[in-house]
N, C-alpha and C positions, 0 to 999 in steps of 0.2 A: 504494500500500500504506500509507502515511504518514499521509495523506491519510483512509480508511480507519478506522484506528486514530483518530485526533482527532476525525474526525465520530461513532463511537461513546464517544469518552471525556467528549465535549462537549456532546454532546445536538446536535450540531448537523448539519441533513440534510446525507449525499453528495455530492448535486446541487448544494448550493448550494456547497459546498466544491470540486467540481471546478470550477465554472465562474469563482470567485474567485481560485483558485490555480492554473491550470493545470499538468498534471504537468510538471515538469522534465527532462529527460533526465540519467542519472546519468553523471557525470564522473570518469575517471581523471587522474592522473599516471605517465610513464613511470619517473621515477627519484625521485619525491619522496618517495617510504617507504627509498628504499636511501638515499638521501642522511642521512638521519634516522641509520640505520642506523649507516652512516661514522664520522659525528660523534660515536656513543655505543662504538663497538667498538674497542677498542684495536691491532687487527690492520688497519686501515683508517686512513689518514691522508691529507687534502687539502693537499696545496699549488701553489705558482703558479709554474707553469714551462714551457715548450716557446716557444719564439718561434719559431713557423710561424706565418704568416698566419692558415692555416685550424686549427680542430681538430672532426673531426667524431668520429661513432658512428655504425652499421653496424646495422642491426637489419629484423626483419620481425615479424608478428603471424599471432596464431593462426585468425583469423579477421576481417572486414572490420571495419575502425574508420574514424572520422573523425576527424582531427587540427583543433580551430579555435585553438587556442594554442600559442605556440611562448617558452620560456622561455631565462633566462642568466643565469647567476650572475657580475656584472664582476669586475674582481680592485681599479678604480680608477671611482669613478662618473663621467659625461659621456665616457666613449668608445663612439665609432657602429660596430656592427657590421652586416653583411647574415646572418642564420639563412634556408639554405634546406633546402629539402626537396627531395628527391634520388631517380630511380628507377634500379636497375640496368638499361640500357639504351635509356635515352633519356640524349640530351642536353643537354637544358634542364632547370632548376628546375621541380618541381613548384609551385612557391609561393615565392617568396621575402622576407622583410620587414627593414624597418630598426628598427635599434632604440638604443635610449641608455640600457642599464640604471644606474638609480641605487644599487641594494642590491647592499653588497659580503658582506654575511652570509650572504645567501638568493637564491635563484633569482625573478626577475621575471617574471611572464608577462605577451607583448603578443598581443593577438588578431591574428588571419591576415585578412585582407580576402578570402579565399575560403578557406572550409575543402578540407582533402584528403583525399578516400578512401583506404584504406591494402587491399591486395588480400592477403589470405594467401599468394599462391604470388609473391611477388613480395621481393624483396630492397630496402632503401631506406637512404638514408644522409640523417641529418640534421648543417647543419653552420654554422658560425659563423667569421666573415671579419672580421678586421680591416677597418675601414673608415678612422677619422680621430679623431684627439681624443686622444692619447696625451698622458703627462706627459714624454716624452722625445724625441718624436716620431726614433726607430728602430726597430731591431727589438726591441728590449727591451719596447715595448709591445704586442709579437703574443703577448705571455703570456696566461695564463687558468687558471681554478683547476681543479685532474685530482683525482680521488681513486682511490689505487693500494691494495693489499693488501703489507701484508708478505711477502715468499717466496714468493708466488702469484698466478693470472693473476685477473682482475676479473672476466674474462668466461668462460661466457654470464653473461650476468646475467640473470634473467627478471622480471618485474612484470605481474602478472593475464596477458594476454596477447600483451604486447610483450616477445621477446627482445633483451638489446644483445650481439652478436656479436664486436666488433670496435671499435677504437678507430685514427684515422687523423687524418696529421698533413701538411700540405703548405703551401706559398707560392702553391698553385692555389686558386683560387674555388672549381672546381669537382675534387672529390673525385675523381670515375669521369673524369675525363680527364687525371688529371695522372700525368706518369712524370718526375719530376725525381728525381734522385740524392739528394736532401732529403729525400723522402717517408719517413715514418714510417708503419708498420703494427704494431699491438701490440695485447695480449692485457693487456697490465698495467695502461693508462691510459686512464681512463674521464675526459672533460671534463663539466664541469657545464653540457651543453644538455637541456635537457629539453622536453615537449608534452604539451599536455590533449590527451585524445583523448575520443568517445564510442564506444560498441555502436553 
C-alpha cells in the first residue's frame, strides 16, 4: 500500500518499486504501547521487585501470529537471562533464548532462532529466568521491573490481538510445572517481557 502511494507520488513505476523494496511484513509489539502508557498515566507505576527466579505472563491471541522477537527490560545491564515460550500442555519450551539485556530504561529485543506460531485456541505463557550475572549474586538479583495499577488489577490487558491474562511468579524455569509454596499468581503484576509478533 506504501509502496503504492510513492510510486504515484514519485512518478516512479510499481514494478520497479516492488521489486526494489520488497513488501515487509507488518510488525507488532505485545506491550510496547501499554508500557508507553505506564510511564505517562499517573495510576500506573513500574518498579523493581519480586525475587522469584522466574517472572512470567499468561496470555493467548485472537487469531494465529508468529512470534520472531522476544524482549526484556533489565533492572541492572550484563545479567543472562533464558525468555521462553510456553504452551499450556506441553512440557517443553516452545523456543527458548539467552539473553544479556543492556537497556535499563527500555525493553531490548533479541531475535528467536526459530520463530513461533501462536494458535488462537490455545493458552501460552511467556517467561524470563534468572540465569547469572547479578551485582549481588543472591536472590536479590531475581528482581525485575513489574508495572502495577493503583487499586486495580493490570489485567486482561489486550494489544491489537494478544491478551495478557495473568501474571506469574516462581523459582521454577518452567511456569506450567511448578507447584512450590513460593509460586505467585496475580492479576496486579505485569513484568516487563514483551515479543514482536506478525499476522
Amino acid at each position: 500500500m506504501m509502496k503504492k502511494l510513492i510510486s504515484s507520488l514519485a512518478g516512479i513505476p510499481f514494478s520497479v518499486l516492488a521489486q526494489q523494496f520488497p513488501e515487509a511484513p507488518m510488525c507488532f509489539y505485545a506491550l510496547r504501547t501499554w508500557v508507553a502508557l505506564f510511564l505517562s498515566n499517573k495510576d500506573y507505576r513500574s518498579i523493581v521487585a519480586m525475587d522469584l527466579k522466574t517472572h512470567a505472563c499468561q496470555f493467548n491471541a485472537e487469531q494465529p501470529i508468529l512470534i520472531t522477537k522476544v524482549g526484556y527490560q533489565a533492572w541492572k545491564p550484563g545479567i543472562t537471562y533464558r525468555i521462553a515460550l510456553w504452551q499450556v500442555g506441553r512440557t517443553k519450551a516452545l523456543s527458548t533464548c539467552l539473553v544479556k539485556p543492556e537497556h535499563t530504561s527500555s525493553v531490548q529485543y533479541f531475535t528467536l532462532k526459530n520463530p513461533v506460531a501462536i494458535s488462537p485456541e490455545q493458552t501460552y505463557y511467556i517467561s524470563r529466568t534468572y540465569i547469572g550475572g547479578g551485582p549481588y549474586h543472591n536472590m536479590t538479583d531475581y528482581i525485575g521491573w513489574l508495572s502495577n495499577k493503583e487499586g486495580a488489577p493490570v489485567y486482561p490487558l489486550k494489544q491489537h490481538v494478544v491478551t495478557f491474562s495473568n501474571g506469574f511468579f516462581s523459582n521454577e524455569h518452567n511456569p506450567l510445572l511448578s507447584d512450590e509454596i513460593s509460586d505467585i499468581s496475580t492479576r496486579s503484576l505485569l513484568p516487563m517481557i514483551d515479543f514482536e509478533y506478525h499476522y
